[in-house]
Each structure stands twice: as C-alpha cells, then as structure tokens.
VOGU-3710 file (C-alpha; in Angstrom, 3 decimals, decimal comma):
1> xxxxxxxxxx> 85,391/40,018/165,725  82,558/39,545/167,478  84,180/37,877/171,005  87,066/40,665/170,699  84,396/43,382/170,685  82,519/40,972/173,619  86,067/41,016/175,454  86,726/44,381/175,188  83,242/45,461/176,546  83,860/43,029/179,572
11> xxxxxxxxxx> 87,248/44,368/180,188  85,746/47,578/180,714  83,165/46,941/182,829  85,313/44,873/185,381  87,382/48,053/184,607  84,457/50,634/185,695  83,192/48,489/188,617  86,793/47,984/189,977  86,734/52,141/189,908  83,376/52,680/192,018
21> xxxxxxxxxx> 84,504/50,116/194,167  87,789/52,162/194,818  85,715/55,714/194,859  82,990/54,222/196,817  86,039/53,251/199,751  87,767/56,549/199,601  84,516/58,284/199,864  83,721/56,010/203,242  87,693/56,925/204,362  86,916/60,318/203,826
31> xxxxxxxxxx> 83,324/60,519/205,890  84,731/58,225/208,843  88,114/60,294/209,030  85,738/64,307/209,480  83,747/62,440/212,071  86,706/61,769/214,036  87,708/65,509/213,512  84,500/66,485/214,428  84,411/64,281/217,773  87,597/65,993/219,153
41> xxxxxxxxxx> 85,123/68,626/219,889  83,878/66,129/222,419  87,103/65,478/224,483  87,749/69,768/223,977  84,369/69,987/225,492  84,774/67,870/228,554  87,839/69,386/229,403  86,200/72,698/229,484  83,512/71,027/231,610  85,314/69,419/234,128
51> xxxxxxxxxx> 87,989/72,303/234,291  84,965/74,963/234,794  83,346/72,463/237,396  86,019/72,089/239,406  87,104/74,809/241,770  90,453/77,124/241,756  92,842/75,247/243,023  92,065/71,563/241,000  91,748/73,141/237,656  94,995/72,362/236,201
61> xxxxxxxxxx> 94,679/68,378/237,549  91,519/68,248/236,046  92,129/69,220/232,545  95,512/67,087/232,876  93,460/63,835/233,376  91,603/64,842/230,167  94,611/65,024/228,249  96,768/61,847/229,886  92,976/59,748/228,746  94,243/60,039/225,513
71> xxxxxxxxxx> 97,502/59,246/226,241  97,100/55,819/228,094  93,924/54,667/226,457  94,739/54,965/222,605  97,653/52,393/223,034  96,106/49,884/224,761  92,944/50,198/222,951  95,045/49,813/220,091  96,551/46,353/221,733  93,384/44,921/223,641
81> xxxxxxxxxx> 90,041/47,164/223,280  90,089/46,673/218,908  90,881/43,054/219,226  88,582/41,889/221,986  85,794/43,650/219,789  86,690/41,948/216,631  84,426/44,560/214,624  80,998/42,813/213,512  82,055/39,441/214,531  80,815/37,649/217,418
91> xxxxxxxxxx> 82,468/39,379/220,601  85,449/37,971/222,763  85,939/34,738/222,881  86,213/34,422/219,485  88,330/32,559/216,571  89,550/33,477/212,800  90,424/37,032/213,172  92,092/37,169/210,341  89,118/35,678/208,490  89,009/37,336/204,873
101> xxxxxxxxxx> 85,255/37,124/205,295  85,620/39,989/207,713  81,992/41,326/206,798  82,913/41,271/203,191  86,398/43,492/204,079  84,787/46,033/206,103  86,741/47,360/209,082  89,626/44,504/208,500  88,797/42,397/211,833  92,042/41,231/212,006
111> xxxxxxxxxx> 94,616/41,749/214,692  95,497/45,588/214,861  98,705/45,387/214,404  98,146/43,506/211,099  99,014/45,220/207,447  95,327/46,503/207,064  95,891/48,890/209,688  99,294/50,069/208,080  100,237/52,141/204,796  98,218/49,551/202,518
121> xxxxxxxxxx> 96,399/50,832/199,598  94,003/48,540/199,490  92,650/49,238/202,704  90,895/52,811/202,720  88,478/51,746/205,985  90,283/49,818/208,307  92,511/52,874/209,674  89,886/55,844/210,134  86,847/53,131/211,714  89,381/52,252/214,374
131> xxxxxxxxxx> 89,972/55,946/214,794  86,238/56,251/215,367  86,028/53,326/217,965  88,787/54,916/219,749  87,271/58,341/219,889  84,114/56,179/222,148  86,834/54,702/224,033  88,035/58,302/225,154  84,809/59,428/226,052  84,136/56,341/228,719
141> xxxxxxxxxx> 87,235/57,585/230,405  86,139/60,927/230,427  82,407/60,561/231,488  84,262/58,636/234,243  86,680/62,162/234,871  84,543/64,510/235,660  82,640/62,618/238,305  85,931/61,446/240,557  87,478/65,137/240,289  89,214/67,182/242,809
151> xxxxxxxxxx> 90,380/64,208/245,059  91,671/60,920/243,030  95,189/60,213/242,283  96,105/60,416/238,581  97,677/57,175/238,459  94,832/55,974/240,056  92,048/57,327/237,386  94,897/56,420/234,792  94,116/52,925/235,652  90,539/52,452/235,813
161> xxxxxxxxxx> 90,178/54,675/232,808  92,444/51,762/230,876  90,263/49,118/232,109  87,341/50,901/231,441  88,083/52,094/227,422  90,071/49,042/226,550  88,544/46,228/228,163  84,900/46,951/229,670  82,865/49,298/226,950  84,402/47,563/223,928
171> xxxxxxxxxx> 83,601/43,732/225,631  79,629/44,959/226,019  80,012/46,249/222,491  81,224/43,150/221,478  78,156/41,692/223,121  75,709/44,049/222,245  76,621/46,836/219,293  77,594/44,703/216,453  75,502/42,400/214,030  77,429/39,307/215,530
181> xxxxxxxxxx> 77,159/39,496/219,116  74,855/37,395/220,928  72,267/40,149/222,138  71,159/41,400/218,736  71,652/37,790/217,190  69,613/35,972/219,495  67,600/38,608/221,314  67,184/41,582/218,873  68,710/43,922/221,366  68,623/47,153/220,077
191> xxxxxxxxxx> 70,899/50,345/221,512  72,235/52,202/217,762  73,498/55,262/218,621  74,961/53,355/222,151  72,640/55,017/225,012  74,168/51,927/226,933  76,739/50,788/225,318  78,888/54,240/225,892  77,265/56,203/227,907  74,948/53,919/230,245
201> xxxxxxxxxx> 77,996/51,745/231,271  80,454/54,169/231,807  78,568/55,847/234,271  77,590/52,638/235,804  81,524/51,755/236,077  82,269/55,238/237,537  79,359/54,506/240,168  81,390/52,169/241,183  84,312/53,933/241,622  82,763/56,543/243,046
211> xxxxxxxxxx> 81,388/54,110/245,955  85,112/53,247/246,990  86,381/56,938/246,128  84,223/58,489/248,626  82,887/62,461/248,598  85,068/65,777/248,925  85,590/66,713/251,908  83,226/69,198/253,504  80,396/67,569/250,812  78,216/66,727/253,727
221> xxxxxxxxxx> 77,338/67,780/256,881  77,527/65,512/260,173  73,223/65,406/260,002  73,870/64,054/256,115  72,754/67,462/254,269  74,851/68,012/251,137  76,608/70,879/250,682  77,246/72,780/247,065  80,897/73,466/245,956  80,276/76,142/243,496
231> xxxxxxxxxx> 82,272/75,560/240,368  84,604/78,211/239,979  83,893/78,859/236,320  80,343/77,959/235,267  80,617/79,739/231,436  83,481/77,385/231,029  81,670/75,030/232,376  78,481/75,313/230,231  80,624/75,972/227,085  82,224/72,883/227,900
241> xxxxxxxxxx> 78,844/71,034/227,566  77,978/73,033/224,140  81,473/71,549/222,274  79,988/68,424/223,246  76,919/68,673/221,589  78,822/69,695/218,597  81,309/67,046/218,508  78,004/64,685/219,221  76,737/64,860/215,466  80,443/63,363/214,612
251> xxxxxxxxxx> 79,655/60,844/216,928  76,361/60,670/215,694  77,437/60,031/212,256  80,573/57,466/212,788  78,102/55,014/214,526  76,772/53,973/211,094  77,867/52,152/208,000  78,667/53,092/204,928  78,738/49,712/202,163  77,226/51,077/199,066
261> xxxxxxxxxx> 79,011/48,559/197,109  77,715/45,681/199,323  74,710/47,121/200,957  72,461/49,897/199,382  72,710/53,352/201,200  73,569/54,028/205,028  72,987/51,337/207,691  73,278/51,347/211,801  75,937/49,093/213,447  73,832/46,176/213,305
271> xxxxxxxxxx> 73,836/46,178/209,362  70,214/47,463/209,486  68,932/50,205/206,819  68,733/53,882/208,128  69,411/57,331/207,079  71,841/60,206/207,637  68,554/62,652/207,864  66,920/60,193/210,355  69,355/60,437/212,967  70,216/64,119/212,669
281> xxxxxxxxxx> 66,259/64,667/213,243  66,516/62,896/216,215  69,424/64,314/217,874  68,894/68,069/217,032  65,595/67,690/218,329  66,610/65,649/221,465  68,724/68,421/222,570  65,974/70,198/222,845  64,181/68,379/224,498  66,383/67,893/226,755
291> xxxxxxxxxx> 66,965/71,659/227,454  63,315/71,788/227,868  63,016/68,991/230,364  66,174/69,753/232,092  64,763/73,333/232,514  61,545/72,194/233,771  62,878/69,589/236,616  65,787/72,020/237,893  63,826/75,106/237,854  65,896/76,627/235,600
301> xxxxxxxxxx> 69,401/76,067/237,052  71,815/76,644/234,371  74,006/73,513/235,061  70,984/71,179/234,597  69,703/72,750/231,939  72,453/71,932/229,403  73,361/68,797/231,421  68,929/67,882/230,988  70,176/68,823/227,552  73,131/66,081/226,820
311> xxxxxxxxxx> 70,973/63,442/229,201  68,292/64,109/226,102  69,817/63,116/223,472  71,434/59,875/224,978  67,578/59,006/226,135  66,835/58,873/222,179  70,108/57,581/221,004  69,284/53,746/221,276  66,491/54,248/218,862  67,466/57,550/216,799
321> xxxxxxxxxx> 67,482/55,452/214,043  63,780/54,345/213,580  62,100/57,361/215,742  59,955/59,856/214,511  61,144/63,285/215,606  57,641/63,991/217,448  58,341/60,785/219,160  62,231/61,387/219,729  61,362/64,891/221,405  58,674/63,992/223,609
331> xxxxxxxxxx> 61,356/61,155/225,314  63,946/63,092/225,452  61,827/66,028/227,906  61,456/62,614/230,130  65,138/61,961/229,545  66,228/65,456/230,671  63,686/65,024/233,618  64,892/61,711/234,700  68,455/63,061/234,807  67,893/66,205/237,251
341> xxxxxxxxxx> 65,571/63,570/239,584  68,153/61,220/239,529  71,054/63,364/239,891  69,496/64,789/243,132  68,448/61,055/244,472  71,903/59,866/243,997  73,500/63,502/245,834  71,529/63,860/248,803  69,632/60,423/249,822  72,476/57,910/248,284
351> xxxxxxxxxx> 74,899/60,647/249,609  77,449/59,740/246,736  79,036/62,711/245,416  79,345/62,716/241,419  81,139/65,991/241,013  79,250/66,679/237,653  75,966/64,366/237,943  77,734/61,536/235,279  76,075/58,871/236,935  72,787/60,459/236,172
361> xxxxxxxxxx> 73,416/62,238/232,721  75,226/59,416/231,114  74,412/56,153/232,990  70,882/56,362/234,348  69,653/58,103/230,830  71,786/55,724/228,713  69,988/52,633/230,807  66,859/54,374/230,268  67,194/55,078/226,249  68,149/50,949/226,273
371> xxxxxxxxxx> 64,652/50,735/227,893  62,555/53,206/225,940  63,483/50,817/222,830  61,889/47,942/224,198  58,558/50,299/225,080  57,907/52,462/221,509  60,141/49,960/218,773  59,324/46,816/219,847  59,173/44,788/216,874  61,623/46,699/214,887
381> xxxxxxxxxx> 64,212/44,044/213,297  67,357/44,008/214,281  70,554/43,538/212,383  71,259/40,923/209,464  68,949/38,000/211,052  66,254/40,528/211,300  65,328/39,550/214,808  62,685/41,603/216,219  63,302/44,093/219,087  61,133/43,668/222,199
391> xxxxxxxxxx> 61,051/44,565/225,938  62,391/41,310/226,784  65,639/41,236/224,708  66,049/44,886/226,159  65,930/43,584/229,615  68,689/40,991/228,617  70,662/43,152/227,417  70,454/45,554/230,586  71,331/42,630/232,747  74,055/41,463/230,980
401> xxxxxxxxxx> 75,888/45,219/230,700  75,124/46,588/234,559  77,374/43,677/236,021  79,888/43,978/233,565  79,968/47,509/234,139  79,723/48,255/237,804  81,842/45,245/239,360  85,056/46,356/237,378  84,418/49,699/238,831  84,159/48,508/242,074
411> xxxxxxxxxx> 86,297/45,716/242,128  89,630/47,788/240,946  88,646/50,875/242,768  88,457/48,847/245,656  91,862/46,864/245,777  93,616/51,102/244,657  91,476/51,419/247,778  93,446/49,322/250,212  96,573/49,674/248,637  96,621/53,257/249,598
421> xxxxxxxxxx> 96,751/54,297/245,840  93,072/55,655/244,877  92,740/59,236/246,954  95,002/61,370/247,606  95,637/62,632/251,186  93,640/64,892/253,505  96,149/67,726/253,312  96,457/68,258/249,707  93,028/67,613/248,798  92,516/70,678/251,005
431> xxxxxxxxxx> 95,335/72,457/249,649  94,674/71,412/246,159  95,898/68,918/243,598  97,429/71,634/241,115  99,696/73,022/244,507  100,711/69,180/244,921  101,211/68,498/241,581  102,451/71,553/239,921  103,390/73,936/242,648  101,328/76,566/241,102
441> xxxxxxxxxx> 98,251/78,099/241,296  96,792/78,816/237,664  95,353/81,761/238,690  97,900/84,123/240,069  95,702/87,007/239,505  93,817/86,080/242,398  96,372/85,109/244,458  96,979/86,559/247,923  100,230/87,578/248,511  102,297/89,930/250,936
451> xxxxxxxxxx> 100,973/93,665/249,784  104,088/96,496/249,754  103,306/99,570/250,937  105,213/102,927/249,110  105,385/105,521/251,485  105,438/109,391/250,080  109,520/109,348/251,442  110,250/106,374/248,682  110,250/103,853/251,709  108,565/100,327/251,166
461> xxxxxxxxxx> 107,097/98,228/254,207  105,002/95,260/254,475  100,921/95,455/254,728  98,441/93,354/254,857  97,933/90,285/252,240  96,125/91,612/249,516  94,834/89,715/246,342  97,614/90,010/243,378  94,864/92,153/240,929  95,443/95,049/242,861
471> xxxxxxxxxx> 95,811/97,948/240,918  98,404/100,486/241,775  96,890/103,446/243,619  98,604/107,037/243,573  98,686/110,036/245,919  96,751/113,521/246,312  100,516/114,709/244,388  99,997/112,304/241,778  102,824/109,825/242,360  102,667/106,253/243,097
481> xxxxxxxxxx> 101,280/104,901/246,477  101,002/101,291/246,392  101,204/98,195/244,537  100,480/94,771/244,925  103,596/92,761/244,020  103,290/88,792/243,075  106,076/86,572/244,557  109,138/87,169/242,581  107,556/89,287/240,634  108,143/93,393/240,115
491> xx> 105,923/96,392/238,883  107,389/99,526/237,561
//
C-alpha cells in the first residue's frame, strides 16, 4: 500500500516536472520568436535611412540592396554562418556538432539542416534562436549598405554582404560571444550586447570596402575639401534611425538566455547572470546620452544627433549588462562624441567617403564600447569559468576581431576591384543607379519634362521644360491655359 501510494506520488512529480520543463521551453520559443518581430523594425529602419540619405535618383537601388540582404544572406547563413558558430561551443574549427550535450539542449548545435531545426516537437528553441542570430547577420550587411551607396554594383555588395553575415561576424562570434570560445574562456573577454562583435566589425569590414570602393564623384574638390551631398529626404532619413532604436530593444533582448530549468533567471551569452531590467536601463538611457553627446559635438546638426544617438547605445552595449545607469549614460555622451569626431576625421583628413558615417557610428563606437569594458568592469567574471574581465583580455580580443574584420573587406573588395565588378561606371553613377537599373525615376512628380502650351484658339505647342508638379493654370475667361503633361501621360 504503502510503495503504490510512494509510486503514485513519484509518477506525478516526474509528471509535473516533465510539464514546467515543456512550459518553461514554449515560454523561451515564445520570447525569442517577438524579439525577432520586434528586430524587423531594424532592417525597416535602415531602409528608411539609407533611402532618405541617398539622393533622388539612387533611392530605389538603395532600398533594393536592403531588401536583396535578406534574400542572399538568410540562405547561406542558414548553410555556413549557423554552423561555423556552433552556438556556445568552442568556435570553428570544431568537432561533435551533433553532441547531445549541446549546452544541456539549448539552441540544438547541430548541423542546421538537422531535425531540431525542422517540425520536431521536442525542440521549441532551436528554430526561433537561429531566427535571432540571423536577424544580427542582416544587420552587418546593412551597416555595410548604407556606407557604399549611390555607386557600387549590386552584385558586387551582394557578395561582400554574404561574406560578411555568413562567414566574418558569426567566426568572431564564435571566438568571442559565446561561453566556449577562446576569448571569454581564456581571457574573460567581455562584449554582451556585441558593441564589437556586430557593430564594431562590420564597420571595420565596410572600411575596407570602402578603401577599394572609392568616394562619389564630385565628393572632393581637386585642393582635398569635401563636399556635402545633401540627402534628398532627411525626415526619412531620421525616421529611419528612430525604427532602429525601436527594433534595438528586440535586439537588446534576444542577446540573452533564457534556461530557467537549467540555470535560475535570465543570463547574457556567456551563461553569466543578468536581468531583463538591467539592460533596458542601460539602453534607454544610452540613447540619450547619445542624443545629448551627439548634439553637443555636431552643434546640433540633426543627422548627428540621432546618429550620436545609435553610436550611444552601442558605446554601452558591451557592458549593459553589469552597468549602472549613471555610469551607462555618462559613456554613452563620450560615445555619441567620439562618433561625430570620428566621423569628421575619417570624411575630410582620411578623405574616405562613408555615405552615412557607419564606420564611425557602428565600428569606431562598437571598438570603443569593447574598450570601455576593460576600463569601468574590469574584474567582472565572465561566462561559466568565471574568468575575470580586464583591460588586457579586452585588448586581445580587439586584436584578434580588427584583422578578421578589415582584411576580408579589403581583400574581396579589392579582387571585385580589378575584375571590373565593384563600381559601376562614370556615366550612370552620374545619371543614377535607379535610371540604369529600373529605367525610372521614383519621383515623377519632380520630373522635368517637355511643358505643352494651350493657346486660347485650342492649339497646343511645345514650351519650355517644366517640372511635372505643375499645376494647370487658366485664363482671364476662365478656361484652361496650360498644363504640364508627364511622358505618356494625359490631363483632362
């Protein structure tokens, strides 16, 4: 009676655990899958951006390379970038994929094409943390985008922006942003919202295109001043930027862990306790002080000000996990600072022309949030082994990821280079890439085309080109005068 009652009380307590362990996975599922929702905002933003950045006649070829990223880098990251990172095992080179350890079944670290990333029911994780990963992957490519616009050939930026999401972020994160790779394990490096890791060597790798690429024409003058192409939409452009700040909390929140069942509570990507709170602290307030530095250093240039913004927040994102908010907002003013200084140095002395200052926002203030880690958390543990941060293991890490950043850049962009295949020539970079490519311009409106004159008789004749907006115009009598009249089109 007694064992029965003994077996029945067992049974239901495997029972009840088996059930949290199921809720507790469909909970993660759920929280990883809205982050991904919430970081389209991101890729909706920097289309906006880049489109508003650009002038007239690129705007269409610009938002098309935003679009295609998604198209070319989701299935090879899908074939390459998810297996060379292995997800929390020791990066590329690497054995046992299909290990069930798999940091106890989190995230499947198998090949991804294996059944875990498929309709099995025992895997609620896998599927929607890949989806995450790959949703980092598209933002390389497009921090990458917007500084090569209004002269590179698609296939070109098609290319390098494979390379770079598939192969060169995901092998430093395999290095550096996950509890088995040899920076955190050995040197406690320490980057957990990826200031580096994303941001810092994607603009590093677009540097390097950017050396080979060459500026717009008409960017500088024969004595070396710099010119400024007005964008022809800066609201767009500046709304562009504020969808990217929103779809940064989902980006935000899918660079931690959720393992209740293993670990207690939330943890960063090395496997080291944190907090929702914490990092939503630091990234609300490192917006503003970006803004507020970003403000300061461009004397209150719009542009800067919400890029000073974005260059904030990836100043603090290496550490938003252990820094106070006080702390957080006083580094991210410098961060929004550094960015404007920077963005100027590399514009008018290094004379390279980064259409939208990416080098600046996103690589010089991701290498300098890396840095800031190794100055106010030094001693911090990191990851499973617990090994202490420090300015050293910082410095390591920084070595290890500019190299592996830049010389891809370079190195491609330079063979597209003498192949003929990275810019695209004089005469329609002058004309503009939406004429070559699409035989439109997206804004007819402003279009000049032949005007018709209406004389009082009924008669038309040609005038003068005139922009399509005009109005039509009528006589002293009342009666129609004039019209402008778009090619093939008609007015009645």
């Amino acid at each position: 009676m007694i064992s029965s009652i003994f077996w029945i009380a067992q049974a239901t307590i495997e029972e009840l655990e088996e059930r949290i362990a199921l809720d507790s996975a469909i909970l993660a599922e759920t929280f990883y899958f809205w982050t991904v929702v919430v970081m389209w905002l991101i890729h909706v933003g920097f289309m906006a951006y880049e489109g508003g950045a650009s002038r007239r006649k690129n705007l269409m070829s610009t938002a098309m390379k935003n679009i295609l990223t998604i198209a070319v880098v989701t299935p090879t990251f899908y074939y390459f970038g998810w297996y060379i990172y292995g997800c929390f095992q020791e990066g590329w080179p690497k054995n046992g994929h299909a290990s069930p350890a798999a940091a106890e079944g989190f995230c499947g670290a198998s090949a991804p094409w294996s059944s875990a990333m498929g309709p099995n029911l025992q895997d609620h994780i896998t599927g929607v943390f890949f989806l995450a990963f790959l949703l980092f992957s598209w933002t390389t490519g497009s921090i990458m985008s917007g500084a090569v616009i209004e002269r590179i050939r698609l296939s070109a930026y098609l290319i390098l922006t494979a390379i770079l999401g598939s192969v060169v972020w995901i092998m430093d994160a395999a290095w550096g942003w996950s509890s088995g790779g040899w920076l955190p394990r050995q040197f406690g490096f320490h980057d957990a919202i990826a200031s580096g890791v994303v941001h810092g060597v994607a603009g590093v790798f677009a540097f390097g295109v950017l050396l080979n690429l060459g500026p717009r024409i008409g960017k500088y003058t024969a004595d070396g001043l710099a010119r400024t192409f007005r964008p022809h939409n800066t609201h767009l452009t500046l709304m562009g930027l504020m969808l990217i700040f929103t779809g940064f909390y989902g980006f935000y929140a899918a660079c931690l862990v959720i393992q209740s069942t293993v670990f207690p509570g939330w943890l960063n990507i090395y496997l080291s306790p944190t907090t929702l709170g914490a990092i939503a602290w630091v990234i609300t307030i490192g917006f503003a002080g970006g803004f507020t530095g970003g403000w300061f250093a461009s004397k209150g240039d719009p542009f800067w000000t919400l890029s000073g913004g974005l260059a904030g927040v990836i100043s603090v994102s290496a550490g938003a996990d252990v820094y106070h908010p006080s702390l957080a907002y006083l580094l991210s003013i410098t961060g929004g600072m550094v960015a404007v200084w920077s963005g100027t140095y590399i514009e008018k002395r290094l004379r390279v022309d980064d259409a939208v200052g990416a080098v600046a926002v996103h690589g010089v203030a991701g290498f300098y949030g890396v840095l800031l880690v190794g100055i106010f958390a030094g001693g911090y543990p990191t990851g499973i082994n617990n090994v202490e941060s420090s300015l050293g293991g910082q410095l390591v890490g920084i070595m290890a990821f500019l190299p592996l950043a830049f010389l891809p850049g370079y190195v491609v962009s330079w063979i597209l280079k003498r192949m003929n295949l990275l810019r695209v020539p004089p005469e329609v970079e002058l004309e503009g890439l939406d004429m070559a490519e699409f035989q439109q311009d997206f804004y007819p409106e402003f279009e000049r085309v032949p005007e018709i004159v209406i004389e009082p008789d009924g008669r038309e004749v040609d005038g003068a080109p005139v922009l399509l907006e005009s109005y039509w115009q009528t006589s002293a009598d009342g009666r129609p005068a004039r019209a402008g009249v778009g090619v093939g089109e008609e007015r009645s």
